[in-house]
RODO-2510 file (C-alpha; in nm, 4 decimals, decimal comma):
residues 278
     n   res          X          Y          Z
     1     x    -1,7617    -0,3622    -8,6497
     2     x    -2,1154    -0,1403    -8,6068
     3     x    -2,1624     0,0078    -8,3293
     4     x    -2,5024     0,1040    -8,1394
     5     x    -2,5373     0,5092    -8,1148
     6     x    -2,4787     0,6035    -7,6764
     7     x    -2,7691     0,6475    -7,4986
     8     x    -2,9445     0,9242    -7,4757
     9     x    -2,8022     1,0965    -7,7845
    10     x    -3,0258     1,2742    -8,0623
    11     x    -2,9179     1,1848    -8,3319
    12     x    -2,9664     0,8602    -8,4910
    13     x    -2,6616     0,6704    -8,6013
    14     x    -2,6104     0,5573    -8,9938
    15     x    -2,3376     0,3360    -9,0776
    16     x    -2,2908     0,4412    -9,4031
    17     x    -2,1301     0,7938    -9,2645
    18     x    -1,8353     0,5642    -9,1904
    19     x    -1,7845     0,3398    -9,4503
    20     x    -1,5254     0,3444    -9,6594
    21     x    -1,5445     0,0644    -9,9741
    22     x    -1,2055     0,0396   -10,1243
    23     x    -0,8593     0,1463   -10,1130
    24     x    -0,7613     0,5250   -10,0223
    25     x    -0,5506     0,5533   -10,3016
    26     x    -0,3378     0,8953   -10,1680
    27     x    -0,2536     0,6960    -9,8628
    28     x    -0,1486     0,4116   -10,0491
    29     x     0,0352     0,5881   -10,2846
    30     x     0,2244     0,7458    -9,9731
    31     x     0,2841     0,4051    -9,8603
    32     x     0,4440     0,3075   -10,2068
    33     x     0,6868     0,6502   -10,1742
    34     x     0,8457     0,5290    -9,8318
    35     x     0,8936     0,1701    -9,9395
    36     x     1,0946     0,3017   -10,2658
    37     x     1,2543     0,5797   -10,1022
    38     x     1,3972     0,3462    -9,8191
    39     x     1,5534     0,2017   -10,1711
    40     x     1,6741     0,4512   -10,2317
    41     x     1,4689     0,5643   -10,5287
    42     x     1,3551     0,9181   -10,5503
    43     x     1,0481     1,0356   -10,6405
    44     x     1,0318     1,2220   -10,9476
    45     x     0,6515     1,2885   -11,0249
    46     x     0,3041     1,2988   -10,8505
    47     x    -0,0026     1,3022   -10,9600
    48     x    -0,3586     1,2699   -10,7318
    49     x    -0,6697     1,3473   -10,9427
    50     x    -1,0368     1,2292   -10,9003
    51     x    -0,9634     0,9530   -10,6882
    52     x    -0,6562     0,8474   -10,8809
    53     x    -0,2424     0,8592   -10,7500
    54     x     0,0363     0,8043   -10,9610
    55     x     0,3961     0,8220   -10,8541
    56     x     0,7114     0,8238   -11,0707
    57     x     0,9867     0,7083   -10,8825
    58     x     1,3978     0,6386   -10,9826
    59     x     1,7001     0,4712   -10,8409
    60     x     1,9195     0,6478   -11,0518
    61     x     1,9857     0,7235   -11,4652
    62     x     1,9233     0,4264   -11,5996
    63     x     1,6308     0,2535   -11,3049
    64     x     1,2798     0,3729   -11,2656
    65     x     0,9176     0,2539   -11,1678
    66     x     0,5334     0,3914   -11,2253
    67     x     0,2664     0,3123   -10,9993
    68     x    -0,0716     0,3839   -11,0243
    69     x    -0,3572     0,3540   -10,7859
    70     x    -0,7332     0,4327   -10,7641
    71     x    -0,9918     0,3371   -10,5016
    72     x    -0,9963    -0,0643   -10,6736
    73     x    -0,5947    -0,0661   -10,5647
    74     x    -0,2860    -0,0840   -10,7980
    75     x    -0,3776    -0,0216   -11,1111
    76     x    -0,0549    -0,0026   -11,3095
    77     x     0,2642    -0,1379   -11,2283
    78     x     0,5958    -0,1082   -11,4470
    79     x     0,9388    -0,1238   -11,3939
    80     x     1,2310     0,0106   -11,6866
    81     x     1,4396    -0,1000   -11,7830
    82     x     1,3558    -0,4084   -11,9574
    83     x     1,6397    -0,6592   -12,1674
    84     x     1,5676    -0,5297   -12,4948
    85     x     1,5472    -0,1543   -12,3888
    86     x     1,1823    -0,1261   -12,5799
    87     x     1,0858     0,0339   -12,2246
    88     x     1,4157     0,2139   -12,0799
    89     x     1,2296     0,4210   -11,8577
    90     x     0,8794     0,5348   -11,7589
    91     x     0,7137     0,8023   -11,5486
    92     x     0,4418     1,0293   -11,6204
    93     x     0,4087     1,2681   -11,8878
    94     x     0,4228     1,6320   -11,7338
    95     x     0,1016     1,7459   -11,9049
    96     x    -0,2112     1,9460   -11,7022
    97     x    -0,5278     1,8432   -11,8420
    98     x    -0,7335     2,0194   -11,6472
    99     x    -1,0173     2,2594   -11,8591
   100     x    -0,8807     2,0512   -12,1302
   101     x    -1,1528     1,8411   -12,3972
   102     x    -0,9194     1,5309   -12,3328
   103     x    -1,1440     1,2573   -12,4376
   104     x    -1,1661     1,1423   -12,0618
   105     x    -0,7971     1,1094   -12,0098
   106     x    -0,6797     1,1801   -11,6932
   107     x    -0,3664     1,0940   -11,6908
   108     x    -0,0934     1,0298   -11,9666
   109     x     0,2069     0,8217   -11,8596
   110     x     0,4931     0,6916   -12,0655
   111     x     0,8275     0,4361   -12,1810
   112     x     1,0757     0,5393   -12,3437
   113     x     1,1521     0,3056   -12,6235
   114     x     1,5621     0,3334   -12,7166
   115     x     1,5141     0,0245   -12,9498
   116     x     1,3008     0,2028   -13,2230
   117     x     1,4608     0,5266   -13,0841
   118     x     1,1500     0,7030   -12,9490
   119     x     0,8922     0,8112   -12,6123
   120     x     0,5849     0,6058   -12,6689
   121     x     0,3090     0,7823   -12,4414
   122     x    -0,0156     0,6258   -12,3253
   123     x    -0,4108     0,7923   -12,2537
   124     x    -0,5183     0,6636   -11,9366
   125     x    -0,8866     0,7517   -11,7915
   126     x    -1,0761     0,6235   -11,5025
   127     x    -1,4022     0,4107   -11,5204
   128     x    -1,7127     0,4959   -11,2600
   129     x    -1,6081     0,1604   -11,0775
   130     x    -1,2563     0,2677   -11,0278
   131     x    -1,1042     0,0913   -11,2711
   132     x    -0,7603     0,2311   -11,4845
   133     x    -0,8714     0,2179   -11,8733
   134     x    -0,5916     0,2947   -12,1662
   135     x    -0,7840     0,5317   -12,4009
   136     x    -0,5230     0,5470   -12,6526
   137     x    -0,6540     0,3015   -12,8868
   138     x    -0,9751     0,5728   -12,9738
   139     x    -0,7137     0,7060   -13,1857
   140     x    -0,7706     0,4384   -13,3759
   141     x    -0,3993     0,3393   -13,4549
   142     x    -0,1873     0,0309   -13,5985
   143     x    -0,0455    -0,1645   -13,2761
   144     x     0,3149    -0,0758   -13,3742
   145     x     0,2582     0,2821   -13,3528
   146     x     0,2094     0,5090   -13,0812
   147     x     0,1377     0,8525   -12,9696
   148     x     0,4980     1,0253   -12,9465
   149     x     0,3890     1,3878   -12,8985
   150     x     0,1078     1,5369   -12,6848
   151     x    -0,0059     1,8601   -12,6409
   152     x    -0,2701     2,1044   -12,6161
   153     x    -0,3809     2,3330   -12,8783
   154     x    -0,6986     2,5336   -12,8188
   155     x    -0,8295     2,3237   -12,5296
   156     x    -0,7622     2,0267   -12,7126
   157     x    -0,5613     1,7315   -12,6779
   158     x    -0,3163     1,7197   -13,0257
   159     x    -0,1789     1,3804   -13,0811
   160     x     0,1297     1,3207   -13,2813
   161     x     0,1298     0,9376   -13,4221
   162     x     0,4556     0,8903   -13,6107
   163     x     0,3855     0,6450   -13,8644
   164     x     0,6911     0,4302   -13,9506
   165     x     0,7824     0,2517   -14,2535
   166     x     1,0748    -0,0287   -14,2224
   167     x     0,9967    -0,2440   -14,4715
   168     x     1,0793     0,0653   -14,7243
   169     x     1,4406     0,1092   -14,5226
   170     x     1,7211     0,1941   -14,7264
   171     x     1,9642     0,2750   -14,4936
   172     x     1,7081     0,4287   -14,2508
   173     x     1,3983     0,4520   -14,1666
   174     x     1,0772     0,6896   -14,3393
   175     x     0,9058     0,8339   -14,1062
   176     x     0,5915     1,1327   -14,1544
   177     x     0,3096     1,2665   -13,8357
   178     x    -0,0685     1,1776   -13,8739
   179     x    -0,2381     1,4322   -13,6051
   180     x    -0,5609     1,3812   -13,4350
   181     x    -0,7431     1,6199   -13,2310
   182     x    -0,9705     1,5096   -12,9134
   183     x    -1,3446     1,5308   -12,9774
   184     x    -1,4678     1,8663   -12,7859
   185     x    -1,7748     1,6329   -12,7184
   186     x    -1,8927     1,2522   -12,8066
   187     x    -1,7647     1,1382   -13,0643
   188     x    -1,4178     1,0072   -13,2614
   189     x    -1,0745     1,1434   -13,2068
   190     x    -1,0310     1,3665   -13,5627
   191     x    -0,7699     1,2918   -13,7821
   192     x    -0,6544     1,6411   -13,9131
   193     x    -0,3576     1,7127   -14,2200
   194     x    -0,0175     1,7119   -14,1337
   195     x     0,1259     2,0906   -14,0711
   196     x     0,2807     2,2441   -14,4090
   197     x     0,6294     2,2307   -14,2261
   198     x     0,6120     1,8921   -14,2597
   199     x     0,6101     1,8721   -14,6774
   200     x     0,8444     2,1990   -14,6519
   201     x     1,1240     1,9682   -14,4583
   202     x     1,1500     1,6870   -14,6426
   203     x     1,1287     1,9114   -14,9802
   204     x     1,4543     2,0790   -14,8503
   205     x     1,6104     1,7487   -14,7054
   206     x     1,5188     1,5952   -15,0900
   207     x     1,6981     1,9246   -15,2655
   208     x     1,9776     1,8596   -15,0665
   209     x     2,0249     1,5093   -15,0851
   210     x     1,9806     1,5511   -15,4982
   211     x     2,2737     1,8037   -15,4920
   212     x     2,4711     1,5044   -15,2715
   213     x     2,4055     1,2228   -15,5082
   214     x     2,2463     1,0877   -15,1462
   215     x     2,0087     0,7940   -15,3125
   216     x     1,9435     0,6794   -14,9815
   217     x     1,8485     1,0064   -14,8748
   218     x     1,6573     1,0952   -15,1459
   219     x     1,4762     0,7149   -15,1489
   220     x     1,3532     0,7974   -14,7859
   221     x     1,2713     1,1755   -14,8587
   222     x     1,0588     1,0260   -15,1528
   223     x     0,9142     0,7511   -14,9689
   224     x     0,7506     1,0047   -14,6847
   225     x     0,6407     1,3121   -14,9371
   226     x     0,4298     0,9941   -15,0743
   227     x     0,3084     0,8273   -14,7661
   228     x     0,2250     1,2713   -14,6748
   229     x     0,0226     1,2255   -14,9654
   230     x    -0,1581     0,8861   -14,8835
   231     x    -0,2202     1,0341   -14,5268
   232     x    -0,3876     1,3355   -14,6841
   233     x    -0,6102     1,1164   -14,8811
   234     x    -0,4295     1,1449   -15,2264
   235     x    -0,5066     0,8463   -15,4857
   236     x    -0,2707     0,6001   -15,5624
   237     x    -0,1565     0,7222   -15,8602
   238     x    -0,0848     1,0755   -15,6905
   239     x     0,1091     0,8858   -15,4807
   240     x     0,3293     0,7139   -15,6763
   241     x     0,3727     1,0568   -15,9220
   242     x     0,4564     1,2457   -15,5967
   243     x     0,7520     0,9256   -15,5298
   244     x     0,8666     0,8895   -15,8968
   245     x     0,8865     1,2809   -15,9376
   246     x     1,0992     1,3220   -15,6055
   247     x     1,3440     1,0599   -15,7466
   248     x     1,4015     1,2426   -16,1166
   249     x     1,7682     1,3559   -16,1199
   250     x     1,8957     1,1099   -15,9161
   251     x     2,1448     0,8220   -16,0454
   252     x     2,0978     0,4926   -15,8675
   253     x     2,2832     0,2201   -15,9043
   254     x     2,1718    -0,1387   -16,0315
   255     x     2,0728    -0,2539   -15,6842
   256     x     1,9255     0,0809   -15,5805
   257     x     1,7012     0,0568   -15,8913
   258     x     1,5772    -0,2418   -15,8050
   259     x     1,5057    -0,1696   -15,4266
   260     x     1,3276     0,1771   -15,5905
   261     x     1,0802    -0,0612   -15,7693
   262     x     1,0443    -0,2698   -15,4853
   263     x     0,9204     0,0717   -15,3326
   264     x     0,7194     0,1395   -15,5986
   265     x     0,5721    -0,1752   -15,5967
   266     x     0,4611    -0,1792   -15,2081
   267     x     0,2811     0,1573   -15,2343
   268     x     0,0999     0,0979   -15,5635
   269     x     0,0194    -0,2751   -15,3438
   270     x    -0,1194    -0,0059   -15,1168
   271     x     0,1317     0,0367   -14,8716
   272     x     0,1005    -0,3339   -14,7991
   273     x    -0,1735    -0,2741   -14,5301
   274     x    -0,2653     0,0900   -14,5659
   275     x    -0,0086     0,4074   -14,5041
   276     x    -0,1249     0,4398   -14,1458
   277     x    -0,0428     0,0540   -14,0568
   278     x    -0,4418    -0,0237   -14,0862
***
């Protein structure tokens, strides 16, 4: 309700001093603490920034809940952990973006994911209107992979994407980074080469598996120099040299040899829909 300005007073009265559109998201988000705590969750995390709270909250090991408000209300609401453990537990990532070129983001939350055995971690930023927007897919990613490392490195947000290859499984699972940088202005997330430490690992891993007689070992070490190479913008037959070369010495057996052509196979079919999943 308005009400007139007393008599006799100076100064005229404007509404608009006094009103308030929305929800006051800090209160709220104080609210949200006392009902879990009375739960007997505890709060873990808290973060308020431009108009935007998000709590982290947990029962005990194994439950927890992430909330997320802005002036438009709740904004983000999950609960771990979930039947197939592909989010065992979520909270916010403990990450200060502030003086940081972060694309926007404002806040980076994540689930941990103990089915594919890794912390999937999501870009959040906050529209004029209030709204909660997931950034993450500027990164320009496959939908089954996700950012897994964030950091900052010279004022920039450094993304770690961990590109996964199952369908080339033999025994377990290839794996190699792609890194992108946030744009320090307008533009595209960059896409940058994978750190030298990266070939240098799997070039040891390899040596050692070929003193082993580890085929498996040696199949996946050969598998993610290659897919290195594809991410780096090699050609398809640099590709499969890199692959065929890493596998010279080693003595696979019948069905080995065929599962190696299979290999061979996908990435010369370029890696069925691209080495980064696109």
């Amino acid at each position: 309700m308005i009400f007139a300005a007393a008599c006799g007073g100076a100064t005229t009265y404007d509404p608009v001093d006094h009103l308030h559109v929305g929800v006051d998201a800090r209160a709220s988000a104080d609210e949200l603490v006392d009902h879990f705590e009375r739960r007997g969750y505890q709060l873990v995390r808290r973060v308020d920034v431009n108009g935007l709270s998000a709590i982290e909250l947990r029962e005990s090991e194994r439950r927890s809940v992430l909330r997320v408000l802005t002036r438009r209300g709740q904004q983000l609401s999950i609960d771990a952990p979930t039947e197939d453990l592909r989010r065992a537990r979520v909270g916010i990532w403990p990450l200060s973006l502030a003086e940081v070129h972060a694309d926007g983001t404002v806040l980076v939350v994540f689930a941990e994911d103990l089915a594919r055995e890794r912390t999937c971690l999501a870009l959040l930023s906050l529209a004029p209107d209030g709204r909660l927007v997931e950034t993450t897919s500027r990164l320009d990613i496959s939908e089954d992979a996700c950012v897994e490392q964030l950091v900052v490195e010279g004022g920039r947000l450094r993304a770690t994407v961990v590109m996964r290859y199952p369908a080339l499984s033999m025994g377990t699972e290839p794996r190699v980074p792609r890194i992108h940088l946030a744009p320090t202005g307008e533009g595209p997330w960059q896409v940058v080469p994978a750190p030298e430490q990266a070939e240098r690992t799997r070039r040891i891993a390899l040596a050692a598996a070929l003193h082993e007689g580890d085929v498996r070992a040696g199949h996946r070490c050969a598998v993610e120099l290659a897919a290195l190479r594809a991410l780096g913008g090699a050609s398809s037959a640099q590709q499969l040299a890199t692959f065929e070369d890493a596998l010279s010495g080693f003595e696979p057996t019948e069905a080995q040899t065929e599962r190696i052509a299979e290999t061979r196979a996908y990435i010369a079919d370029g890696w069925g829909r691209g080495p980064d999943g696109s």
